[in-house]
HTML snippet that shows the backbone in 3Dmol.js (N, CA, C, O; Angstrom):
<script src="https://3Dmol.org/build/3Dmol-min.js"></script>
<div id="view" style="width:600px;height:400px;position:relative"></div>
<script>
const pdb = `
ATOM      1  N   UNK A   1      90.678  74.068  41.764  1.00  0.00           N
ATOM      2  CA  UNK A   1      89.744  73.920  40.653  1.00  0.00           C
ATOM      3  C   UNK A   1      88.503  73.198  41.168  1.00  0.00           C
ATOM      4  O   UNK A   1      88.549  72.033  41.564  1.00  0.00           O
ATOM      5  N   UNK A   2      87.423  73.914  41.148  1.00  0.00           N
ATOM      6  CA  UNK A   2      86.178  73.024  41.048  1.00  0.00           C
ATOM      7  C   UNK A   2      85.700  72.095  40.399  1.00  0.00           C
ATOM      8  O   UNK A   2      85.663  72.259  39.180  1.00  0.00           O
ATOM      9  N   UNK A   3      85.228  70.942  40.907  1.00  0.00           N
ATOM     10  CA  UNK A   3      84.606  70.495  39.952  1.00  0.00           C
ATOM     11  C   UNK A   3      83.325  70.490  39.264  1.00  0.00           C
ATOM     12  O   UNK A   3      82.850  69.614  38.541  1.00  0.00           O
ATOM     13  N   UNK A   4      82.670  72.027  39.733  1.00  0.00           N
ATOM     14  CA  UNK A   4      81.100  72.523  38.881  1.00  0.00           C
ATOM     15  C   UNK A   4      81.923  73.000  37.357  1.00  0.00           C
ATOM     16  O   UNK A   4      81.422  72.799  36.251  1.00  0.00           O
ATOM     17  N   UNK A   5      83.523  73.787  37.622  1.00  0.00           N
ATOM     18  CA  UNK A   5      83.835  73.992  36.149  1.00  0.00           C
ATOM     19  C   UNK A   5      84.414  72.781  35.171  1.00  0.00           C
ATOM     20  O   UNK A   5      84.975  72.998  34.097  1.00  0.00           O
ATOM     21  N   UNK A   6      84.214  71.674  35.649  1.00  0.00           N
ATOM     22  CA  UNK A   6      84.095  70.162  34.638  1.00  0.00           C
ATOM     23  C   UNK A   6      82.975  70.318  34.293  1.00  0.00           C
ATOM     24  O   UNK A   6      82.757  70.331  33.081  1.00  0.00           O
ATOM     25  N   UNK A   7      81.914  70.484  35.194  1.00  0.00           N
ATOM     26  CA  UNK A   7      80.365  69.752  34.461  1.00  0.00           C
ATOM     27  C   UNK A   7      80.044  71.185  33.884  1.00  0.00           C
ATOM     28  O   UNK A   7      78.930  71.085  33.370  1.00  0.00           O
ATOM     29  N   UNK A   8      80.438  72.265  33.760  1.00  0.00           N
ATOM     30  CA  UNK A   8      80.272  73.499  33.089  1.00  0.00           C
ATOM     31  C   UNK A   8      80.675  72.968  31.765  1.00  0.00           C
ATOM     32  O   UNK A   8      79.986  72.769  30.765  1.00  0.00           O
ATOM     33  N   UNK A   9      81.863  72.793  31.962  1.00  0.00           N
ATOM     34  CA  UNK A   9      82.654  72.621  30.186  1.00  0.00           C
ATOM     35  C   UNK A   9      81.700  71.214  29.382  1.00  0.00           C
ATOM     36  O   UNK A   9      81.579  71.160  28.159  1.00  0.00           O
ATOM     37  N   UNK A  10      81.095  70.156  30.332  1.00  0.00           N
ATOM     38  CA  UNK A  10      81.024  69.031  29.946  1.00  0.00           C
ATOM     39  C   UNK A  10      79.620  69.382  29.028  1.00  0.00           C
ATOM     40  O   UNK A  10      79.408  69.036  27.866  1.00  0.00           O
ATOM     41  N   UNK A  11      78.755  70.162  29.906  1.00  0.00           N
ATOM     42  CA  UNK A  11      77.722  70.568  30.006  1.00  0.00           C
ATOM     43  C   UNK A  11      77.674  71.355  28.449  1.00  0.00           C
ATOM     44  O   UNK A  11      76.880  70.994  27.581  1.00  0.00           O
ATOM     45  N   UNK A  12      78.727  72.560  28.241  1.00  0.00           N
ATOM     46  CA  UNK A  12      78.853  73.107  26.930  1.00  0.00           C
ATOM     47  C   UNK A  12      79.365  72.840  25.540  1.00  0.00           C
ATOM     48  O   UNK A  12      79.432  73.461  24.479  1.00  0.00           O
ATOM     49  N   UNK A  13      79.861  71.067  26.222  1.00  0.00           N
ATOM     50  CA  UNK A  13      80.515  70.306  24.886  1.00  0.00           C
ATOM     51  C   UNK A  13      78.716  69.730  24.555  1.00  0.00           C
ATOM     52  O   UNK A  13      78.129  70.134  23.551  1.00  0.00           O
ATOM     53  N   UNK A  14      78.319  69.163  25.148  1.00  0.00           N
ATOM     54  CA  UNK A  14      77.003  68.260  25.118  1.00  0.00           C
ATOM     55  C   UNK A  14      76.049  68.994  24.250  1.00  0.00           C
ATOM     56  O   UNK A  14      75.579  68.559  23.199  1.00  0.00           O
ATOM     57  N   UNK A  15      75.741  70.462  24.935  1.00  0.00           N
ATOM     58  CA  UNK A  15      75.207  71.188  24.299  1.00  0.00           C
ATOM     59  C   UNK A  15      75.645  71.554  22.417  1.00  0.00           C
ATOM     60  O   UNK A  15      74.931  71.299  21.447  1.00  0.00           O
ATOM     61  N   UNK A  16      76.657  72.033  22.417  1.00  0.00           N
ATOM     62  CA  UNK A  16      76.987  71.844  21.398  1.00  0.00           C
ATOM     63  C   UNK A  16      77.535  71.161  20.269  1.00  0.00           C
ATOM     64  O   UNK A  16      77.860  71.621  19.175  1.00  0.00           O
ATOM     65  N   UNK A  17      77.601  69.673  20.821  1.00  0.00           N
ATOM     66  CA  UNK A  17      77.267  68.548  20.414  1.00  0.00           C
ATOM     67  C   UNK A  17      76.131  68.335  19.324  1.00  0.00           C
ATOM     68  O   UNK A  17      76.263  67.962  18.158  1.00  0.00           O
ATOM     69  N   UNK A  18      74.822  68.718  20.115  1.00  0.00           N
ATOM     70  CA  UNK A  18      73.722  68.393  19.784  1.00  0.00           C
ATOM     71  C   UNK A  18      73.144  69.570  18.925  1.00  0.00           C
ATOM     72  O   UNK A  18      72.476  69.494  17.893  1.00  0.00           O
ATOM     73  N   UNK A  19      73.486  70.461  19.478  1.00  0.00           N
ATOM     74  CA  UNK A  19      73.119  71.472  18.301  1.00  0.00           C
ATOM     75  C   UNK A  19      73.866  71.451  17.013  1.00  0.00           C
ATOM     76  O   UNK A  19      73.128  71.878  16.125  1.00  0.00           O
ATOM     77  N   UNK A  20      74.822  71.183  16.648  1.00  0.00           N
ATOM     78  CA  UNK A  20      76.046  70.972  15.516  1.00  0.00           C
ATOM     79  C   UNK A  20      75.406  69.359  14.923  1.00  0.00           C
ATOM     80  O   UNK A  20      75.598  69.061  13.744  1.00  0.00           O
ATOM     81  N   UNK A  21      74.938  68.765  15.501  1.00  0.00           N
ATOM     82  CA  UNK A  21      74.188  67.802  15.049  1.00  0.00           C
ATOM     83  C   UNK A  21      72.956  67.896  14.164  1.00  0.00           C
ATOM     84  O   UNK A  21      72.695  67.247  13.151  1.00  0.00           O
ATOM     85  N   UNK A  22      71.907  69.329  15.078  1.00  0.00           N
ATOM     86  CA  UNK A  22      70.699  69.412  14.100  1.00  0.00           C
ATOM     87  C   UNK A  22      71.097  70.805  13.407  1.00  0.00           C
ATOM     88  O   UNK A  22      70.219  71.544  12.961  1.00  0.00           O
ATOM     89  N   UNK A  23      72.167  71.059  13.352  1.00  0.00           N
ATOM     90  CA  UNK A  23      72.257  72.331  12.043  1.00  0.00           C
ATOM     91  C   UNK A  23      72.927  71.257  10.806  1.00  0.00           C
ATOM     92  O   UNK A  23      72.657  71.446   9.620  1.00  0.00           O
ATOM     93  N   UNK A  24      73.782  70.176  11.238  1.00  0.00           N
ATOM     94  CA  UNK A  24      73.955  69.602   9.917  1.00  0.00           C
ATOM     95  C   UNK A  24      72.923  69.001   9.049  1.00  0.00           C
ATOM     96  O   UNK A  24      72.657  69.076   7.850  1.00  0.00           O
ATOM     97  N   UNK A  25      72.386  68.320  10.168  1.00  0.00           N
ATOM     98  CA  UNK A  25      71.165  67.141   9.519  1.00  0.00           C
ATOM     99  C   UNK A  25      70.034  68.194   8.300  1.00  0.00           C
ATOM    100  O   UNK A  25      69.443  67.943   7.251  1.00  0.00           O
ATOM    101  N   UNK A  26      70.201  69.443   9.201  1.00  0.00           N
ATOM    102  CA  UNK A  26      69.425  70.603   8.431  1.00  0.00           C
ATOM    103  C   UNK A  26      69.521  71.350   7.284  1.00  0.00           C
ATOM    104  O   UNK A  26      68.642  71.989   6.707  1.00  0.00           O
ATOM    105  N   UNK A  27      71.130  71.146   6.910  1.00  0.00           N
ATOM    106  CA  UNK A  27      71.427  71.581   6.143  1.00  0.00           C
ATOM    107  C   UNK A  27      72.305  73.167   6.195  1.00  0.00           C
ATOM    108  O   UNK A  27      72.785  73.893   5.325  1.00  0.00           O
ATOM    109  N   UNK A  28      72.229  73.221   7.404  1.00  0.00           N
ATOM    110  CA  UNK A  28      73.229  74.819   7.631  1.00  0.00           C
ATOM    111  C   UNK A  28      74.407  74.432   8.183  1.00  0.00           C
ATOM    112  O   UNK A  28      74.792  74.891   9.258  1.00  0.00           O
ATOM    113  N   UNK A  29      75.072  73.561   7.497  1.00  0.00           N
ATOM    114  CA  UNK A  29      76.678  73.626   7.695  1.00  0.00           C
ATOM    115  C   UNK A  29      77.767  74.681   8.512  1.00  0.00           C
ATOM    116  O   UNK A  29      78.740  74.376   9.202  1.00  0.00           O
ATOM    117  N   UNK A  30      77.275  75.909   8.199  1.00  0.00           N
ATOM    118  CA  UNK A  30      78.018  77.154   8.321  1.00  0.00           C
ATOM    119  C   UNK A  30      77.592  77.596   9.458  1.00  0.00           C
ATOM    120  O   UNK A  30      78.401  78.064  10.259  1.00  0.00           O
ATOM    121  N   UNK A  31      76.192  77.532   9.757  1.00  0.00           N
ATOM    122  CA  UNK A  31      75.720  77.412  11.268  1.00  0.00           C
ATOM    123  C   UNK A  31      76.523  76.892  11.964  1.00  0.00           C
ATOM    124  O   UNK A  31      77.187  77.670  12.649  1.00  0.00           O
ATOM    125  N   UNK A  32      76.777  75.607  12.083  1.00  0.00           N
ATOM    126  CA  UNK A  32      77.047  74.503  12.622  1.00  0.00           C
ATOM    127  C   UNK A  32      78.432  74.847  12.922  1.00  0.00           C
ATOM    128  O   UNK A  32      78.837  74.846  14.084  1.00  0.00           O
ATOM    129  N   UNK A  33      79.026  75.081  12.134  1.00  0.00           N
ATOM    130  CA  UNK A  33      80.607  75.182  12.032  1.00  0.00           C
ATOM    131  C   UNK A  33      80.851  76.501  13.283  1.00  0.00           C
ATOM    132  O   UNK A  33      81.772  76.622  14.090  1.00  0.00           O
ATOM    133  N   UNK A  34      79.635  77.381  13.056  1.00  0.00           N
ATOM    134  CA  UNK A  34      79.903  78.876  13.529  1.00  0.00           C
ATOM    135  C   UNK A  34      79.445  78.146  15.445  1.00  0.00           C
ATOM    136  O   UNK A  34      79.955  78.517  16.502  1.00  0.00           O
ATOM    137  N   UNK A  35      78.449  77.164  15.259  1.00  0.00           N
ATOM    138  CA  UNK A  35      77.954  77.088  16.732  1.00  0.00           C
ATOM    139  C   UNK A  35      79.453  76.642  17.548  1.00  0.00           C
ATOM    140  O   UNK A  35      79.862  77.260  18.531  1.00  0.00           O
ATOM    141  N   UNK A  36      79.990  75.755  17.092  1.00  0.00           N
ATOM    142  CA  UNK A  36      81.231  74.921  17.429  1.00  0.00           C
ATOM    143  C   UNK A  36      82.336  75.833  18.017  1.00  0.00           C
ATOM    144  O   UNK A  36      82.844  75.796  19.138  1.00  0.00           O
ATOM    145  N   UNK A  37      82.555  76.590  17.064  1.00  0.00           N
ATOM    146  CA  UNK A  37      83.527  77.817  16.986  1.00  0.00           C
ATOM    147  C   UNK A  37      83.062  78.746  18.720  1.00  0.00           C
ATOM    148  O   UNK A  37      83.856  79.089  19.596  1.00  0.00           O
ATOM    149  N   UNK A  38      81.721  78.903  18.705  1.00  0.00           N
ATOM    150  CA  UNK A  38      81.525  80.030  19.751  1.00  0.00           C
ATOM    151  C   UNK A  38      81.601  79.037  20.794  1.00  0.00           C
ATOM    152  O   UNK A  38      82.521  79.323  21.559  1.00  0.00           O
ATOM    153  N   UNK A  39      80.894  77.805  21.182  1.00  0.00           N
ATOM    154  CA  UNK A  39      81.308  76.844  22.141  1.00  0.00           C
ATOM    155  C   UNK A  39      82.746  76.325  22.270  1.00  0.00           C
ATOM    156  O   UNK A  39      83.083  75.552  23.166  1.00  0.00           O
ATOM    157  N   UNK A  40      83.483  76.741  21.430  1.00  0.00           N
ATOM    158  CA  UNK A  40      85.167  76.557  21.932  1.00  0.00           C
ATOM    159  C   UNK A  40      85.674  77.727  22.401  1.00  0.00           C
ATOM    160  O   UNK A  40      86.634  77.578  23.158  1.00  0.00           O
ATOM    161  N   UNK A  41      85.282  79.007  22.158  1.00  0.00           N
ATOM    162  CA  UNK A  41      85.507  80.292  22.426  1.00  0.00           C
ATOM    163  C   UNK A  41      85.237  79.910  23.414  1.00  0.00           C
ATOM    164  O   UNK A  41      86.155  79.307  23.971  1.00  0.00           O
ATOM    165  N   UNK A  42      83.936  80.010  24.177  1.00  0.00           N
ATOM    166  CA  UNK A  42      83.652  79.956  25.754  1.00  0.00           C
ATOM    167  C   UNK A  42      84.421  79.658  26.467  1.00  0.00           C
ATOM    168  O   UNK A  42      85.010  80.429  27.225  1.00  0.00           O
ATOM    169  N   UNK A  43      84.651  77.996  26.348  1.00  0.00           N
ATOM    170  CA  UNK A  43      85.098  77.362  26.665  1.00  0.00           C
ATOM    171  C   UNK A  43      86.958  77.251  27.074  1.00  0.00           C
ATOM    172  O   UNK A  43      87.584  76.476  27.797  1.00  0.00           O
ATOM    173  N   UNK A  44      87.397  78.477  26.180  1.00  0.00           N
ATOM    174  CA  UNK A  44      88.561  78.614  25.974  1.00  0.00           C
ATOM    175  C   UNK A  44      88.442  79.894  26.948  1.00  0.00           C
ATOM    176  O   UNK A  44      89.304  79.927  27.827  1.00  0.00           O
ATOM    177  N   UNK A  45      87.777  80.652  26.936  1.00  0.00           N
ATOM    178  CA  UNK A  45      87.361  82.061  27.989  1.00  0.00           C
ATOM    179  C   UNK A  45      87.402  81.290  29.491  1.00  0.00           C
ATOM    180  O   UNK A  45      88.197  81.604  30.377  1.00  0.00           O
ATOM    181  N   UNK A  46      86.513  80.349  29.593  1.00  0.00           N
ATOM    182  CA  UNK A  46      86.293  79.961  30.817  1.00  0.00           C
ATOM    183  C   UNK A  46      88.210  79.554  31.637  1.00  0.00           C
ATOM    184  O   UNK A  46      88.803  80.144  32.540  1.00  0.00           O
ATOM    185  N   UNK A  47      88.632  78.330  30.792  1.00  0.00           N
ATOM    186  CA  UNK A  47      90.132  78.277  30.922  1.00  0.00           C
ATOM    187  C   UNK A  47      91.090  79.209  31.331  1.00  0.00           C
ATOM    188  O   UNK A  47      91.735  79.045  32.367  1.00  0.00           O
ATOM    189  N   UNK A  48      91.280  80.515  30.339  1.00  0.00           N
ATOM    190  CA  UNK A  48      91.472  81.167  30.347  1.00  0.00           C
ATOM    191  C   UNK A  48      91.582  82.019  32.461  1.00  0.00           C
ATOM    192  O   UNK A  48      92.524  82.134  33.244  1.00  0.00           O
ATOM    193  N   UNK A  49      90.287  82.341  32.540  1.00  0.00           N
ATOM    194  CA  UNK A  49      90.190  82.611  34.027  1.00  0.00           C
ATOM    195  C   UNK A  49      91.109  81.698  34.605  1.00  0.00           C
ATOM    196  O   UNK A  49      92.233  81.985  35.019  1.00  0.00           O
ATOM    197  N   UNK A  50      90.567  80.577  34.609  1.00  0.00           N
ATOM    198  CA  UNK A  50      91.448  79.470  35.371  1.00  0.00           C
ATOM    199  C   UNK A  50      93.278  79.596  35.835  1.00  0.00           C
ATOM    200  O   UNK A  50      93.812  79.593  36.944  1.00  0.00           O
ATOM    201  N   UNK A  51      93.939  79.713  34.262  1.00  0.00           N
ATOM    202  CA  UNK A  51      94.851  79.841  34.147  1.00  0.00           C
ATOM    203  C   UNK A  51      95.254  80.888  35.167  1.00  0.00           C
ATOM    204  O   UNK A  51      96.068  80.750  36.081  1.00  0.00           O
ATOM    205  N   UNK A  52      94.538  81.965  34.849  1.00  0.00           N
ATOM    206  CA  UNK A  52      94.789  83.120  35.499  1.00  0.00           C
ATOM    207  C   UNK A  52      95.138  83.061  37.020  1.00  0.00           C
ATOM    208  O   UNK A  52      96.178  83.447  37.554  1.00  0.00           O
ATOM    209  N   UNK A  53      94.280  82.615  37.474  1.00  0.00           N
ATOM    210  CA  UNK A  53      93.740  81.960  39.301  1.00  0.00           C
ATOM    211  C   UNK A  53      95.181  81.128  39.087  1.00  0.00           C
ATOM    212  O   UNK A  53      96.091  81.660  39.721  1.00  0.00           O
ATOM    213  N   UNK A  54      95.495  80.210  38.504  1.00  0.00           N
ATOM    214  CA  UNK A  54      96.712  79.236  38.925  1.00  0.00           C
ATOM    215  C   UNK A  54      97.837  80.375  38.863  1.00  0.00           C
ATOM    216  O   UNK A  54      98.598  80.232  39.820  1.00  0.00           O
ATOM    217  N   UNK A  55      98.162  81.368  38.118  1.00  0.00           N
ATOM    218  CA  UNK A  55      99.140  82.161  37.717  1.00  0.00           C
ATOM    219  C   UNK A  55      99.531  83.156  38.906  1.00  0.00           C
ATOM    220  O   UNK A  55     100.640  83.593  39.214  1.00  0.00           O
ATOM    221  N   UNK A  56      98.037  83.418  39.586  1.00  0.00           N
ATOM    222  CA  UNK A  56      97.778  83.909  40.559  1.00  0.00           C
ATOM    223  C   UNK A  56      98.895  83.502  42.306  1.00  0.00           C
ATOM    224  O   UNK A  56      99.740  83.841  43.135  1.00  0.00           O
ATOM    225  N   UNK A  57      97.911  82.522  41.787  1.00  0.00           N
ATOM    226  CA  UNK A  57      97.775  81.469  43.324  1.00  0.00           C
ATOM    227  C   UNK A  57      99.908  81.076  43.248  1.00  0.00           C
ATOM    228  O   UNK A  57     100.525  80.972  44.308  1.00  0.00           O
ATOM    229  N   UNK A  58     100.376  80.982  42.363  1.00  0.00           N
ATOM    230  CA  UNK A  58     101.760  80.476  42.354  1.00  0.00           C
ATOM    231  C   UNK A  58     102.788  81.452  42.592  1.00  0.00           C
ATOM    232  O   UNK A  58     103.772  81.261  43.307  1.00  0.00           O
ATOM    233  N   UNK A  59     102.406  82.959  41.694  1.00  0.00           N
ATOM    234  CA  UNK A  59     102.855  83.791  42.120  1.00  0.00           C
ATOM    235  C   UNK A  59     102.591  84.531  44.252  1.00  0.00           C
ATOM    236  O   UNK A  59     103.479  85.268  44.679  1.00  0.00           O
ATOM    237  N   UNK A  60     101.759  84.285  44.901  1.00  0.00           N
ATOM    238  CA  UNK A  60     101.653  84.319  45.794  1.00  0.00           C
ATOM    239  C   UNK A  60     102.511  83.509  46.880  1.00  0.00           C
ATOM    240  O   UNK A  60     103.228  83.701  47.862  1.00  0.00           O
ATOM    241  N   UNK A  61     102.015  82.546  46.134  1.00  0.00           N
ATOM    242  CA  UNK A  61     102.927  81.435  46.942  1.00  0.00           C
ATOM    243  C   UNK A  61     104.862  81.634  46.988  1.00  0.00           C
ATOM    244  O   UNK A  61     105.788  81.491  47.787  1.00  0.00           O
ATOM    245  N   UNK A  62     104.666  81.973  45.811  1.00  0.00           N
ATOM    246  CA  UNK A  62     106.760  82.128  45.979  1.00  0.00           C
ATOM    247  C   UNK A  62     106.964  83.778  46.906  1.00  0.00           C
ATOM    248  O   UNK A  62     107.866  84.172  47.646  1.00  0.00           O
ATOM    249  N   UNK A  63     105.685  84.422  46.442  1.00  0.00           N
ATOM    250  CA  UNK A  63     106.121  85.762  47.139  1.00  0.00           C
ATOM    251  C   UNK A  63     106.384  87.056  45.839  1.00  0.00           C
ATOM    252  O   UNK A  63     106.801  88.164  46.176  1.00  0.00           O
ATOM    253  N   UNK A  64     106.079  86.727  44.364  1.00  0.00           N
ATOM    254  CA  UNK A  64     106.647  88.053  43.776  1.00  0.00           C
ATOM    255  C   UNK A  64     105.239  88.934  44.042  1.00  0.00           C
ATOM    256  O   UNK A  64     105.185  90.121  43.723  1.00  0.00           O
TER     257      UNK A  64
END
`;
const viewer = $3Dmol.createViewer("view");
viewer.addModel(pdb, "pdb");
viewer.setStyle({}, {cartoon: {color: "spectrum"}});
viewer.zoomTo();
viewer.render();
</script>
């Protein structure tokens, strides 16, 4: 695991942090809710790969 995909994820919490911040203050709740939602998607996509690569890398290693 790298650690550019920490400051990736850290990078896309921050971001959407701050944006979920000025859709509330704004008054678009539903925005806000929806920005959150697609920044956990990503974020869950990005993992996702990851998992994969470990699922990978273990199966290799025993040999199936």
């Amino acid at each position: 695991m790298d650690i550019d995909l920490i400051f990736k994820i850290a990078a896309i919490g921050i971001i959407v942090a701050v944006l979920n911040q000025l859709l509330i203050r704004s008054g678009r709740e539903e925005q806000a809710m929806m920005t959150t939602l697609a920044g956990l998607i990503v974020v869950l996509m990005m993992m996702v790969y990851q998992i994969q690569d470990l699922f990978e890398t273990i199966k290799s290693l025993f040999g199936f």
